[in-house]
N, C-alpha and C positions, 0 to 999 in steps of 0.2 A: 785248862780247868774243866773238870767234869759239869755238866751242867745238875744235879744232884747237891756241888758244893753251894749253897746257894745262901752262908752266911752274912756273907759281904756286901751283900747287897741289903743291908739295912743299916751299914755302921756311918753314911755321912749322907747329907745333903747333895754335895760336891762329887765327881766322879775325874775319873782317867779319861783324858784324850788321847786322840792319835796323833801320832809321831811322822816325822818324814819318813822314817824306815819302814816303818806300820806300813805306808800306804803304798810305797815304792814293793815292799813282801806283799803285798793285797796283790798287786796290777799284776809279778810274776807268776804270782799264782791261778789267779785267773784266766791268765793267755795258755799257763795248762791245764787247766780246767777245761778251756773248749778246746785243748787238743783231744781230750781226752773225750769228749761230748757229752758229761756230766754235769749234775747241776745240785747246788747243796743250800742248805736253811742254816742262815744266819740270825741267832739269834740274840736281842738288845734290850734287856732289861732293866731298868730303872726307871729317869724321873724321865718325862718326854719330851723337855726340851732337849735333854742329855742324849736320849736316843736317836732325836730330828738330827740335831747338830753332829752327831757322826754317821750315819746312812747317809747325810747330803754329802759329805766328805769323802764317803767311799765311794758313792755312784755318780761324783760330777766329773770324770772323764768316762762317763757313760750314754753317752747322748739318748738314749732309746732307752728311759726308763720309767718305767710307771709309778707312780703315785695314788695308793689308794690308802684314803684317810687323813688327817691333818699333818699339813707340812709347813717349811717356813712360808717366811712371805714372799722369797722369787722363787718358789718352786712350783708349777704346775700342778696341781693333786686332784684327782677325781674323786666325790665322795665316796661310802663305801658303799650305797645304797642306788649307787648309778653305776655298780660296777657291768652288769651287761652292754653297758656300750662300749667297753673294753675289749670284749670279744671278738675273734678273727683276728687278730691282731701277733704279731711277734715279736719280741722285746728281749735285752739283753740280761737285765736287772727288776726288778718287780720289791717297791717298798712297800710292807701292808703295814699301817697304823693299827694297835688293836686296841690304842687307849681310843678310838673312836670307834670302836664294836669288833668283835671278830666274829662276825659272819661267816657262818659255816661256807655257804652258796658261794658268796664271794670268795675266798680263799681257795675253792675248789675249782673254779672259774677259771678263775685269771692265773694260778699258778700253771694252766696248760698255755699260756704266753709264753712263756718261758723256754727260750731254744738252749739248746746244749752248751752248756760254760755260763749258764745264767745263773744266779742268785736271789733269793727269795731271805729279802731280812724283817724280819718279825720286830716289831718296837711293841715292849709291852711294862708291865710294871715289874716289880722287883716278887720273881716267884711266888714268895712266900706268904705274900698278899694279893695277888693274882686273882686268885678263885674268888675272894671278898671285895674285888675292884668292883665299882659302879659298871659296868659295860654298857654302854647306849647300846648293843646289840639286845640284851636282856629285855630290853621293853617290848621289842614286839613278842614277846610270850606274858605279858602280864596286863590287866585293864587300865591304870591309872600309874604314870612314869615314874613315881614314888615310891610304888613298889618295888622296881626293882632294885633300890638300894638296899632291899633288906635278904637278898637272895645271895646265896654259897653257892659259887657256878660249880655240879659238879663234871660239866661238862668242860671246864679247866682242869680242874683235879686230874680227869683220864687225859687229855690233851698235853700238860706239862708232866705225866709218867710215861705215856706214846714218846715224848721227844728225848723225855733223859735214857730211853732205851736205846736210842738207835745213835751210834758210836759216830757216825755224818754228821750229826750236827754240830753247827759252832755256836757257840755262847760264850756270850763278853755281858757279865755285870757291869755295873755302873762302875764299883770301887774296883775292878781288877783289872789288872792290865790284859791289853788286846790278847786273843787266845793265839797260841801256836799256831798255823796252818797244817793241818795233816800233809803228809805225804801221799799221792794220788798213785791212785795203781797202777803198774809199767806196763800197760797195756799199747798194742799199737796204736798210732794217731787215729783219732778218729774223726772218716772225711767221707759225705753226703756228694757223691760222684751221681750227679744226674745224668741218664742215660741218652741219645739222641732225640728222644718223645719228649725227655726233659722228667723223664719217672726218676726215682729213689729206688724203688723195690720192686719185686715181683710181682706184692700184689697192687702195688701202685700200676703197673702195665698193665695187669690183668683189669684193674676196675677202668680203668681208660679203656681199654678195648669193650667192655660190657657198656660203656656209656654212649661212643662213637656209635655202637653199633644199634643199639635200643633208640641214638637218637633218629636213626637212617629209617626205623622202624615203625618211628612213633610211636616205643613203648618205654610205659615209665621205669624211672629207676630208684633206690633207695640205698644211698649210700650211709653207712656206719660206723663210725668209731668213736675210740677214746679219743681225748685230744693229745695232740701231738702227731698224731699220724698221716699228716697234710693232705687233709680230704680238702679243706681250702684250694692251695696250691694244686690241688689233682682239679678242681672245677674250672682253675683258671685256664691249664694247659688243651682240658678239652674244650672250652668255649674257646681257644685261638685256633686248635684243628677245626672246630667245626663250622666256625668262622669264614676259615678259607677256602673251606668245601662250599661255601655260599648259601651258609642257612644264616637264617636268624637269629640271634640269642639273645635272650633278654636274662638280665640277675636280680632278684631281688635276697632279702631275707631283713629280719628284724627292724635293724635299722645302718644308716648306709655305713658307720665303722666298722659293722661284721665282716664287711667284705674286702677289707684293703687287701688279704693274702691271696685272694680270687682275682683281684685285679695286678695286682705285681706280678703275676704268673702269666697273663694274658697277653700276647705283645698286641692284640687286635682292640682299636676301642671299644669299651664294654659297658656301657651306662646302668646307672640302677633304679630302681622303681620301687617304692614303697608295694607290699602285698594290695592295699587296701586302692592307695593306686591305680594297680593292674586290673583290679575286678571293674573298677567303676571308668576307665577308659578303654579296658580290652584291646590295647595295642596287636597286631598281628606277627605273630612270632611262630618259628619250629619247633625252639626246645625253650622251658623257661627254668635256668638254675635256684633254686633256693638254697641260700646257705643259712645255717643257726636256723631249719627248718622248727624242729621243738619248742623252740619260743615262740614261734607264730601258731595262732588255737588251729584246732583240728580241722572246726566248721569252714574256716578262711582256708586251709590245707585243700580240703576236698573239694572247694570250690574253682582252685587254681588249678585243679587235677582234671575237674572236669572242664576246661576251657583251652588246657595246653598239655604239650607234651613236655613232663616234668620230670627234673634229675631232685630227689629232695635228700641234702644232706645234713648229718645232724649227730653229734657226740653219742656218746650210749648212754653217762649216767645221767644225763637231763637237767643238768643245771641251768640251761635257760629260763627256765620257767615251768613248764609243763611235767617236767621230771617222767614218770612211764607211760604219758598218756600217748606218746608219737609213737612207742611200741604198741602197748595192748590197748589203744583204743584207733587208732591212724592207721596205723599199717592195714590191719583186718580188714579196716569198710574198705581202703584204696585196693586191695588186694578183688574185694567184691565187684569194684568198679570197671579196675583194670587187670581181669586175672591172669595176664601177661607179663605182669611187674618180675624187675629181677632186683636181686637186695644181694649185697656187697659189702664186706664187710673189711678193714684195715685193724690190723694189730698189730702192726709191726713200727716201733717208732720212727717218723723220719726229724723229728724235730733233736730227738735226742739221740745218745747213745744208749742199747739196750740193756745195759751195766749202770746204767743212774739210777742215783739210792733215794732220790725225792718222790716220784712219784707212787714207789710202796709207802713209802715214808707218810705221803698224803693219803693214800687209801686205806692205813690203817687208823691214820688221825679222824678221818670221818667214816670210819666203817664203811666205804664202800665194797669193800668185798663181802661185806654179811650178807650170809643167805642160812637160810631152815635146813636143817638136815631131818634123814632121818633116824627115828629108833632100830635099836637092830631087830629083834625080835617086837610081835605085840604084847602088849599087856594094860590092863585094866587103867584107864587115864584116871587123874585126879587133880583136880582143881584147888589153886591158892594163890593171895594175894603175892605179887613181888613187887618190892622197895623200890623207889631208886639208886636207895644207898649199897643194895644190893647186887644194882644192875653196877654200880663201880666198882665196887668190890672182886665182881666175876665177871672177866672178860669174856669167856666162850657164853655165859648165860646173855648178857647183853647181845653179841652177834647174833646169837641164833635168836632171838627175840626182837632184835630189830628187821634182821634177815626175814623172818615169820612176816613183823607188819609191813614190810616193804610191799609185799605180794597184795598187801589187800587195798591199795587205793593208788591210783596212775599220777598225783602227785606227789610221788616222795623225794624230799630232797634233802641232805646234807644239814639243813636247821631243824629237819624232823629229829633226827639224833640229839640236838642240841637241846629239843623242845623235851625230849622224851625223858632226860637227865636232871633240867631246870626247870619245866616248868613246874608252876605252883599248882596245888589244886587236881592233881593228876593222879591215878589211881590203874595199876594195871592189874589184869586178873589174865593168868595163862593156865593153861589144862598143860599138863604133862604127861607122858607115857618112859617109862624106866627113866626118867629126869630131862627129859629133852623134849623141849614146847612144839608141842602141835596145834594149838589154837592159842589165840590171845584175845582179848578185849581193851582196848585202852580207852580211858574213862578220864571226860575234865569236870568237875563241880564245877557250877554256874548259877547265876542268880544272889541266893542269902547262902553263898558259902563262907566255912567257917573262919577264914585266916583274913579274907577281900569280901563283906558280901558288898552287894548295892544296896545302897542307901534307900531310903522314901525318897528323898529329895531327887538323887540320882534319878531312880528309877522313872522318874515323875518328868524329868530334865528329857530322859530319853525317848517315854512317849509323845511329848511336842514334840522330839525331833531337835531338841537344843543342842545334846548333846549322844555325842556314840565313841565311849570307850572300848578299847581294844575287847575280844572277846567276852565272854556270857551270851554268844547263838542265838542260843534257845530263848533266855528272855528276854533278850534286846527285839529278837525279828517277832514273838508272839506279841510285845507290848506295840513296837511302831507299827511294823506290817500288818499284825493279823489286830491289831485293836482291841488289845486286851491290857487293859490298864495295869489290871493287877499280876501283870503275869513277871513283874520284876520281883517279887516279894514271896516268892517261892525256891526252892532251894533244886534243881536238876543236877542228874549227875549223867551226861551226854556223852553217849558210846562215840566215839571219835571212830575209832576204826576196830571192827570186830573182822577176823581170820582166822579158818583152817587150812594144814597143809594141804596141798592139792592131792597129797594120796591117801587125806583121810574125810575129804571132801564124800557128802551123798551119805554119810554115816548117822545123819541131824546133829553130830559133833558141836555147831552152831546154836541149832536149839537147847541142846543140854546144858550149855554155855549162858546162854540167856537165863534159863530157867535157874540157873547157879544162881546169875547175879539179882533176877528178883526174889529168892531167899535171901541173899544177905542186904537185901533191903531192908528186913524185918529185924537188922544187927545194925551195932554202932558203927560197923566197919564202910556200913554204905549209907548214914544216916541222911536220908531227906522227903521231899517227896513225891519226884517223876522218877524213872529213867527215859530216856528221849534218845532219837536219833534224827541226823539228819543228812539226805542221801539223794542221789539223781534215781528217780522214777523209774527205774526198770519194769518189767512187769514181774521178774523173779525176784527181786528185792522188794516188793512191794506184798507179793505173797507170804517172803518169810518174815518180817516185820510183823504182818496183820496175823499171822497165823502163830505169834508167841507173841497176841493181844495186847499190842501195840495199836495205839486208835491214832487217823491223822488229824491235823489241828490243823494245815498250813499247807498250802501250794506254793512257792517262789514265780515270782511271774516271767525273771528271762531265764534262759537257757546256761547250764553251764559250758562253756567255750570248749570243752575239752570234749565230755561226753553227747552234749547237745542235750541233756535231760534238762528237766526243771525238778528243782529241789524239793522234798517234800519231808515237812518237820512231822512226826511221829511221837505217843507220851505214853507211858505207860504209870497208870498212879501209884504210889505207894503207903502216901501218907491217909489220913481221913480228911486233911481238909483239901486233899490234890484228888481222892475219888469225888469229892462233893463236888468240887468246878470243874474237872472236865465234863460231863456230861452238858454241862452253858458253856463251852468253849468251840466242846463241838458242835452244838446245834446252831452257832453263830458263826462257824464255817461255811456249816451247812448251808445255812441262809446267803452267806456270798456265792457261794458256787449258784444257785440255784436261780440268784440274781444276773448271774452269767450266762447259763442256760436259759432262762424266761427270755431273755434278749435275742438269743440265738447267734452271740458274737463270739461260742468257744470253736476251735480250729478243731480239724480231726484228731488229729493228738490227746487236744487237751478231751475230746470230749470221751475219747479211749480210754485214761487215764484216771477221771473222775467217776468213770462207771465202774475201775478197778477198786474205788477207794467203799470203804466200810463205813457210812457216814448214819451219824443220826439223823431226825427229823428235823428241815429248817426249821430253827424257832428265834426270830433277833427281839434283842432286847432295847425299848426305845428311848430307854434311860443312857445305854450302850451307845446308842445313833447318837445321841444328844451331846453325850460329853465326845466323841468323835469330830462332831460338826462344829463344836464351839471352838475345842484344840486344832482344828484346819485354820478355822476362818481368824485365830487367835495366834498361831505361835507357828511350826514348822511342820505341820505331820505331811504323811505325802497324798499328793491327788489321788496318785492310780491306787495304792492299796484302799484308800477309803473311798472311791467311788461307790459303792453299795452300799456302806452305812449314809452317807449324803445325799444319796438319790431315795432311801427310804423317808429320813427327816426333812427333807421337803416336801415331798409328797404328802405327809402329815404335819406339818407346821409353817404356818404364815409368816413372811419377814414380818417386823416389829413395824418398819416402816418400807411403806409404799414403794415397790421395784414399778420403774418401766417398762413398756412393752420390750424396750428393746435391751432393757436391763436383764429381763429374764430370758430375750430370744440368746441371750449370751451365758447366762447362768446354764440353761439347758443344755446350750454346745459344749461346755466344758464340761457338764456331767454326764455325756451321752457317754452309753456302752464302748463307743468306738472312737470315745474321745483320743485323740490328740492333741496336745494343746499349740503346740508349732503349728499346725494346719490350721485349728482353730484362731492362733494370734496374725497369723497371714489373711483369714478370709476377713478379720474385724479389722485389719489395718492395725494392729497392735504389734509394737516392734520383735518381740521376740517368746518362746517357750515363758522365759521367764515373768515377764509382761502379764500373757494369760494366767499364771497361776495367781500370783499378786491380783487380778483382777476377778479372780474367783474369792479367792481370803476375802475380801473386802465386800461382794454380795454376798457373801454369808455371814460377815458381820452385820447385818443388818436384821438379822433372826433371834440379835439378842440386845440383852441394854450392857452388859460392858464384859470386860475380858475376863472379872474376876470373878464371873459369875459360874457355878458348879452345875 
């Protein structure tokens, strides 16, 4: 049955089982299956007990199978949201539930588990209602879980046309009987003869030889691929050579299930070490393997780099976590470090055979291979809004438009496609030249937007710090972080990722892009009243921001793990009542930095960084300090962002009632510049971080007569 035919799966409750011959035709086929080193998508549509109850029945003479998302009750299952601990791993059979989310990330993951003659079976609902299913994956693109019942995945819609194209796939409705088994192509057997090193391939030898020899060297190395290409298995066999040569090796990566194919390869014992571990015992080692390098952040990367001699291996399209930030942000510094480094690359399957129809299959379901192209000739660009309905409608517009924002931020991953389709609230503006995107801007409404905004109540809920729903950025971090009450009850439309092609980079392409979208601020199309961004502190991002009159409102205090910047939110007004408060938004910036500076506690960085910034006159306001001070000492706001508004309202207002000396020698430690509050709950004999802040709240209760007071 075509998977296209997709009536029958709405005409009962009840469905078709399998039969003894069903599964007796299953098992023949899959033992030519992995003769063959192929691996194919099973797909199981209907109700989800009907789908559980036949995958358990195909894959329980499977011992080696994974389970991600809900299964019966003796089945082992991994949620789908802990699917990285799956990683490194090799399996015969792989069930993904997607009435519990389909997770881009995950799917894309864990279907590289997957050795040759394995199956990948899909349990999801009946087509036809697919796209309109509730998806628990769905919520993490929306603020309040509610909402996403009322969302049209159209990132089903291209997902269930990607799979009725490709003629590999099997599909069993609920009401139809089991599908035929295709016949598999007369191809010779296909058989993974490891060579006496114990390689697969040529460039399996080749990168063992670059690693033996770089470790002899004490120069690091960078190993690369897709998954399936047993970069695993290549780490295990050179930590057993190197072993024996009588060096040391130490393994770390993620976490210790990344590495079972590193250690089944190793005949020498191999022990593993958390990253975070290694830094704070420094064990004495020659070479230190890291596998699922990308999912461990940069800053932790560079630190293991500078203390050992390191092999860091790690997929290409980054679904670990960090998605391009191990390429274009990792590799470059380590290269700085160590300009010796050699980088290796595997493409050649060894997990599968290189005639298997799954993993195109997967790369075209999440647009991994989208990349920007270019126009043939130039010509005069022009800018306009594109849909999402638009982006499914047109396949090549979507790639090269996804292709395009891939380039412009180091974490892109497999849910970004997902996001870019569903989410709510989302608005992309691309420049064109003869029809083929050379810049884009993609834009989320946030705040009093129009379909979800925030409430008073909400908004109110979230500067104590009560509560924090899923995205609104901008004014969730201006109302807790930066102390601005009112900054929920504004409407932002927050440039998420702006991009030009790298060959039409240096042109202000970008600027003229900007300058678009604050004109159609002045239209319904972009009604509200900031545009805002929010970005790691470069000193060239920070240039081009301020110089198409973008003013900052906001510092972030830690660093992001990938690029090691600290974030800094930027607004540009649009509205009249968003020109009339930024100018007090800014000047109550200004007044924290300044308050940081007077103290003399910014690090050279920070004090680099704020000298770049284009800031008004400190000016705070001590109505501002006041409802700051009473919502600390009342409800949940945080210490370190309001350190400066509380260190000013005491300074000018008396508790209510009488503090101790030693009440206030403790008031003071908690609000010094250089507060810590762990260090501080240690010197007072106070049990823990927690403790101190509890015992802050509570001296500053004492500055007022009750909680309800404004």
């Amino acid at each position: 049955m075509g998977l296209t035919d997709m009536g029958l799966t709405n005409i009962a409750l009840t469905g078709r089982e399998l039969t003894t011959q069903n599964l007796a035709d299953w098992q023949q086929w899959r033992q030519r299956l992995s003769a063959c080193g192929e691996r194919r998508l099973l797909l199981l549509a209907g109700e989800q007990d009907w789908a559980i109850t036949q995958a358990q029945r195909l894959t329980q003479s499977q011992p080696d199978t994974l389970w991600l998302g809900q299964a019966d009750s003796v089945t082992a299952a991994t949620p789908v949201s802990k699917f990285k601990t799956l990683l490194g791993q090799e399996v015969g059979a792989l069930v993904f539930n997607t009435f519990s989310g389909l997770h881009p990330d995950a799917l894309g993951a864990v279907t590289g588990t997957l050795r040759g003659g394995g199956v990948l079976i899909l349990l999801c609902p009946a087509l036809v209602t697919w796209p309109t299913y509730p998806d628990p994956d769905l919520v993490r693109y929306v603020a309040e879980p509610e909402q996403a019942r009322d969302l049209h995945s159209r990132f089903l819609n291209r997902f269930i046309k990607v799979l009725a194209q490709d003629a590999q796939v099997l599909y069993w409705p609920q009401k139809a009987a089991f599908p035929i088994l295709p016949t598999l192509p007369p191809t010779a057997p296909w058989q993974v003869r490891p060579d006496t090193q114990g390689c697969l391939n040529h460039q399996q030898r080749h990168a063992l030889a670059v690693i033996l020899s770089c470790a002899r060297r004490q120069e690091p190395v960078v190993l690369t691929a897709d998954r399936g290409r047993g970069k695993s298995s290549l780490l295990g066999l050179a930590a057993a050579r190197l072993i024996t040569a009588g060096l040391k090796v130490l393994l770390t990566a993620p976490n210790p299930q990344a590495v079972t194919q590193v250690q089944a390869h190793c005949t020498q014992p191999l022990a593993f070490m958390a990253p975070d571990a290694l830094l704070a015992e420094r064990p004495s080692a020659d070479v230190l393997l890291i596998d699922e390098a990308a999912a461990i952040p940069v800053a932790l990367l560079l630190s293991l780099a500078g203390h050992y001699c390191c092999v860091f291996a790690s997929t290409e399209h980054g679904y670990e976590g960090t998605g391009l930030g191990f390429q274009l942000k990792f590799q470059p510094q380590l290269l700085q470090m160590h300009p010796k480094t050699r980088k290796v690359h595997l493409n050649l399957p060894a997990r599968w055979s290189a005639t298997d129809p799954l993993e195109p299959l997967l790369y075209q379901l999440l647009a991994l291979n989208a990349a920007a192209v270019m126009p043939i000739t130039a010509a005069e660009p022009n800018i306009r809004w594109v849909t999402q309905t638009e982006l499914l409608q047109n396949e090549a517009l979507l790639s090269q438009t996804f292709g395009l924002l891939t380039l412009a931020h180091y974490q892109t991953s497999p849910s970004d496609l997902r996001q870019l389709l569903d989410g709510p609230e989302l608005k992309l503006a691309v420049m064109f030249c003869q029809e083929i995107p050379i810049a884009a801007a993609l834009l989320a409404t946030e705040g009093l937007t129009e379909r979800y905004p925030l409430t008073a109540e909400l908004s109110l809920a979230i500067w104590r710090g009560q509560r924090r729903p899923r995205g609104h950025l901008l004014a969730q971090s201006l109302a807790f972080h930066g102390g601005l009450i009112e900054a929920g009850q504004f409407r932002y439309h927050r440039i998420m990722r702006i991009v030009v092609h790298p060959r039409y980079q240096h042109r202000r392409l970008g600027s003229q892009l900007i300058a678009w979208l604050q004109e159609q601020s002045q239209h319904p199309a972009l009604n509200g009243d900031f545009l805002g961004a929010s970005f790691g502190a470069s000193p060239e991002l920070l240039a081009f921001w301020q110089a198409n009159h973008f003013s900052p409102v906001r510092v972030g205090q830690s660093r992001d793990t990938v690029s090691g910047l600290q974030a800094v939110m930027m607004l540009w007004p649009s509205s009249v009542a968003a020109k009339k408060i930024l100018p007090h938004w800014q000047q109550q910036f200004s007044a924290n930095i300044y308050d940081a500076q007077h103290a003399g506690t910014l690090t050279k960085e920070q004090a680099t960084l704020y000298q770049a910034l284009r800031l008004l006159p400190a000016r705070h306001n001590p109505e501002r300090d006041r409802k700051i001070a009473h919502d600390f000492a009342f409800y949940h706001r945080d210490l370190i962002s309001d350190l400066p508004a509380l260190r000013r309202f005491i300074a000018n207002n008396a508790p209510l009632r009488p503090l101790s000396d030693t009440q206030l020698q403790l008031l003071n430690a908690l609000l010094a510049h250089d507060s810590e509050p762990s260090k501080v709950a240690k010197k007072w004999q106070l049990s823990g971080h927690k403790a101190a802040i509890a015992h802050c709240r509570l001296l500053l209760q004492t500055f007022f007569t009750a909680p309800s007071e404004t």
